[in-house]
C-alpha positions in Angstrom: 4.7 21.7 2.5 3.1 18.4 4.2 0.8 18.5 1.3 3.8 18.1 -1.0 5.1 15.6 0.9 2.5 13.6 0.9 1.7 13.9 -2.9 5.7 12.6 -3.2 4.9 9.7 -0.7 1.6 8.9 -2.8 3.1 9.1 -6.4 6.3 6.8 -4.8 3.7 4.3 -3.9 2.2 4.4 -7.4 6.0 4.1 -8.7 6.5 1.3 -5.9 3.6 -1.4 -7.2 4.8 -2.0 -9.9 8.1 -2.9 -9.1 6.6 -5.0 -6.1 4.7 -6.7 -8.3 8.1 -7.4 -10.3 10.0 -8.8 -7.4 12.9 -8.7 -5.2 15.0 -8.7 -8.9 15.5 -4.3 -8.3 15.5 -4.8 -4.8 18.8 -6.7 -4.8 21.3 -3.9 -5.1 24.2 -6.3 -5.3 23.2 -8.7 -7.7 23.6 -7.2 -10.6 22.6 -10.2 -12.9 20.8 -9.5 -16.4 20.7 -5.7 -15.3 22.9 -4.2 -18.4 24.1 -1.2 -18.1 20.9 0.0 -16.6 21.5 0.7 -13.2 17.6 1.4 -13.1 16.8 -1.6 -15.4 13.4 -1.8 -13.2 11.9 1.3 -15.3 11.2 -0.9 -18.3 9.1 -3.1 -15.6 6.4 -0.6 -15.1 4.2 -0.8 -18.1 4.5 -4.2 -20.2 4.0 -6.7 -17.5 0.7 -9.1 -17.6 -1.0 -9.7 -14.8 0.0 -13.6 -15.6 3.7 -12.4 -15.9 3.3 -10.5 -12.1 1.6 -13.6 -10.7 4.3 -15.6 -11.6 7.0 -13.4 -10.2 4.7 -12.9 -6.9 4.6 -16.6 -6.2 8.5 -16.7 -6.8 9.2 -14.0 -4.0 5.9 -15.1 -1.7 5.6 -18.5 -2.0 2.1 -18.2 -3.1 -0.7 -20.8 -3.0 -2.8 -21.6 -5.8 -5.9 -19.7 -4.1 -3.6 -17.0 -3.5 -2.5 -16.6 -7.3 -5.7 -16.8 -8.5 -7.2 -14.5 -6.2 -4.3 -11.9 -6.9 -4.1 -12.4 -10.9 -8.0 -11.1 -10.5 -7.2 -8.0 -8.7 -4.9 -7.7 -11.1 -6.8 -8.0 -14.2 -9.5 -5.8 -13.0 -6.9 -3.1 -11.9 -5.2 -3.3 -15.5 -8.9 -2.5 -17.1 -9.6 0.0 -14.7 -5.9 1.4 -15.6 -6.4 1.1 -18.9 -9.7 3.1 -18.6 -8.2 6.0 -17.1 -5.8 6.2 -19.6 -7.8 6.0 -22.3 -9.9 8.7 -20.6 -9.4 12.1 -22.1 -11.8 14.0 -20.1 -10.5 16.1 -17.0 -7.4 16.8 -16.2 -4.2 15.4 -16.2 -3.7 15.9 -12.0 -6.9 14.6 -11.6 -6.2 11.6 -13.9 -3.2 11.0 -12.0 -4.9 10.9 -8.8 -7.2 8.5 -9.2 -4.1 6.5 -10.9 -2.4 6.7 -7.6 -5.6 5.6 -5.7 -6.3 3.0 -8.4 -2.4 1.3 -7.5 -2.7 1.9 -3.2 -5.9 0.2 -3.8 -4.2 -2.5 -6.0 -1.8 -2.6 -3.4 -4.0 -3.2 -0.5 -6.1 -5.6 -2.0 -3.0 -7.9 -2.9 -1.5 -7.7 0.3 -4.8 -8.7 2.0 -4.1 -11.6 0.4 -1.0 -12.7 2.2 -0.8 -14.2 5.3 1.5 -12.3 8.4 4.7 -13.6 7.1 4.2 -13.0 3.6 2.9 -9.5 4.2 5.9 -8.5 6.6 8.1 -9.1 3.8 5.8 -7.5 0.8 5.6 -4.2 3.8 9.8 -4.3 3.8 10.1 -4.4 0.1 7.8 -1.9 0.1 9.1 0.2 2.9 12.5 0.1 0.8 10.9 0.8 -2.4 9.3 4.1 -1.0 13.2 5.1 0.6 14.8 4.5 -3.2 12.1 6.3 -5.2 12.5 9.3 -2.3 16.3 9.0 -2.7 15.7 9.8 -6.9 13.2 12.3 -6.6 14.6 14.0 -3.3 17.9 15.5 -5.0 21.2 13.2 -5.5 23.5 12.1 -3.1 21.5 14.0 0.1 22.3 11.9 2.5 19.1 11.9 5.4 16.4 12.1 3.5 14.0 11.9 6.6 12.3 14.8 8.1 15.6 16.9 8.6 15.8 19.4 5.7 11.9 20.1 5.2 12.6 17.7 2.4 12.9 19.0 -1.3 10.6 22.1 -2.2 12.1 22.2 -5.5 11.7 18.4 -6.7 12.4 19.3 -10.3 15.8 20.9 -9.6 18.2 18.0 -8.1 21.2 20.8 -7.6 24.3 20.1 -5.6 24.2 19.1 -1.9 23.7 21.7 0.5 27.2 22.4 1.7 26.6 21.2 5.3 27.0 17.2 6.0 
């Protein structure tokens, strides 16, 4: 079961860069501004931004430096054509494609945030922290409250039934 937890954690990380990379614009639950009826208006994030398009968003919630953004839109551009590689890669399988997809992004991820200095990479480890807590909260069943170490977690991930009938 910790091996299933930690294949959850790993592919909530992979689903967490990009949205990083996005900005604090998903992470602000009360906003609500340009959202649409989308609660989870973030989805359509994921694929179609440009490294130039997550640069720009970086610097808004990071206060990047120059060096900074063009050291970061490089790790990004490599990681897209790495990305794009393994998609474009038919040979294996698909676990195994989406393993090295996950590396690929926690690499991404650690590379970027190597880039920050300590204040900047508190707040990129928060938004993170709180990333990882809303993907588990969608993938760990709906509305179960305490989604910590409590109920073994979710062995059936696919199947979001009704809460248990305990509080």
């Amino acid at each position: 079961m910790s091996s299933r937890r930690k294949v959850l954690t790993i592919f909530a990380v992979l689903l967490a860069v990009p949205f990083l990379l996005t900005g604090a614009r998903a992470a602000q639950p009360q906003g609500g501004g340009g959202g649409g009826p989308r609660p989870e208006g973030g989805r359509r994030g994921m694929g179609p931004m440009s490294p130039d398009e997550r640069v720009k968003q970086m610097t808004k919630d990071f206060d990047l430096t120059a060096d900074q953004q063009t050291k970061i839109k490089q790790i990004l551009v490599d990681s897209q054509k790495k990305m794009d590689d393994l998609r474009d890669d038919s040979s294996g399988d698909r676990q195994d494609r989406r393993g090295k997809m996950m590396k690929l992004m926690q690499d991404t991820n650690a590379q970027v945030r190597d880039q920050f200095d300590d204040k900047q990479k508190e707040k990129f480890d928060k938004m993170e922290q709180e990333r990882m807590q809303r993907m588990q909260g969608r993938r760990g069943g709906m509305g179960g409250p305490g989604g910590d170490n409590q109920g073994g977690g979710n062995p059936g991930g696919d199947n979001p039934g009704p809460p248990p009938p305990q509080n």
